[in-house]
N, C-alpha and C positions, 0 to 999 in steps of 0.2 A: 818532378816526382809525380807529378797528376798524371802526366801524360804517360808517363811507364805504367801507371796503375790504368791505367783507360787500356793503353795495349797488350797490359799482359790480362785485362779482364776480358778484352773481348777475345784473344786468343786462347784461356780458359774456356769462355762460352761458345768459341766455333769446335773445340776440342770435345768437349761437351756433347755436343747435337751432332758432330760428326760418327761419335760412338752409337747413336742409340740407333738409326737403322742395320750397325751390324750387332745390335745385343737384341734386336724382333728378330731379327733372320737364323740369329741362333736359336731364339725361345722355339721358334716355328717350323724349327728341323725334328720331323718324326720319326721314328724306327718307322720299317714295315711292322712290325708287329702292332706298334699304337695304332697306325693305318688300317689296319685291318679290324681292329676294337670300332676303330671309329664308325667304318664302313658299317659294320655288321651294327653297331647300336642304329645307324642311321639308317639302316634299313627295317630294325625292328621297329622303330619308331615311324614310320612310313608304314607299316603293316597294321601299327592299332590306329592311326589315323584314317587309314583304307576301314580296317571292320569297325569302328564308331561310325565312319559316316554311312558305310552298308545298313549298320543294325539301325541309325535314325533316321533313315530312308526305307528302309522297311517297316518300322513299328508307325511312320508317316503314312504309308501306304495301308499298312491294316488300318488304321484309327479313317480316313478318309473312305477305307472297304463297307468298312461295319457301319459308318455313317450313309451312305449311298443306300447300303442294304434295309435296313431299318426305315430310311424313308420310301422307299421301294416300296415295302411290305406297306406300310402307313396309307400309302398314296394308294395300291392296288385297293386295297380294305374298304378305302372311303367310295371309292368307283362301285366295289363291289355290292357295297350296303343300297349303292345310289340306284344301280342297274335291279337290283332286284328290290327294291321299291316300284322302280319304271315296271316291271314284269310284274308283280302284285298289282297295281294298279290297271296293265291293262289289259290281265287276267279275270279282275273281277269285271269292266268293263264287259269286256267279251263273255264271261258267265252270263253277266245279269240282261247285253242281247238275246245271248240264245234261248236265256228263261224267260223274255216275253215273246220271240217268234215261238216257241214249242208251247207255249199256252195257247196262245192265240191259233195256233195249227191244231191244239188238241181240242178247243172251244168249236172252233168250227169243224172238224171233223164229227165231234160228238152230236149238231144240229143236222150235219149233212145224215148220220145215221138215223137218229130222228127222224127227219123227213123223209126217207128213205121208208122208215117204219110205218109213219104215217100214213105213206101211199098206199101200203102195201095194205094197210087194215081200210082204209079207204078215209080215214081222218084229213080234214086241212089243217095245210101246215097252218102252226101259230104264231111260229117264233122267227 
């Protein structure tokens, strides 16, 4: 009796397992029409995955734009403040030569007429 129950149990469980790859084959028979739900969801779902990664590749790119931009401007400003210090400085430099060659040019100019004067009245020069 063991042995009829051992072969009628595993002739149950081969009958069994024999069934279930023809009860997938049936689950997994589609109309065209579901094929075509399918398709079309699966492509609308590929179209917001395309524009999510568009739009966070773009909103990456502005955020890295404005960052560039900003230190751009920062970075010119600081050169610019630096340059026209250098120019300030050697503006006044250059001022404050030519305000002792034009004294010095107008100091002796002013004796040479002097002396000049002097001859002319017949004075010696003093200076």
């Amino acid at each position: 009796m063991q042995k009829f129950q051992m072969i009628a149990g595993s002739w149950l469980v081969a009958g069994a397992v024999s069934l279930v790859p023809v009860m997938a084959l049936h689950a997994q028979d589609a109309t065209p029409k579901q094929d075509m739900k399918t398709a079309g969801t699966d492509t609308k779902d590929a179209a917001k995955d395309t524009g999510h990664a568009v739009s966070h590749t773009t909103s990456k790119g502005y955020h890295k734009t404005t960052h560039a931009t900003k230190h751009a401007y920062h970075k010119t400003a600081a050169e610019t403040d630096k340059s026209a210090d250098k120019t300030k400085s050697g503006t006044t430099k250059a001022y404050d030569k030519t305000k002792d060659t034009t004294v010095k040019a107008s100091k002796g100019t002013a004796h040479a007429t002097e002396n000049v004067g002097d001859k002319i009245a017949g004075k010696p020069a003093v200076h």
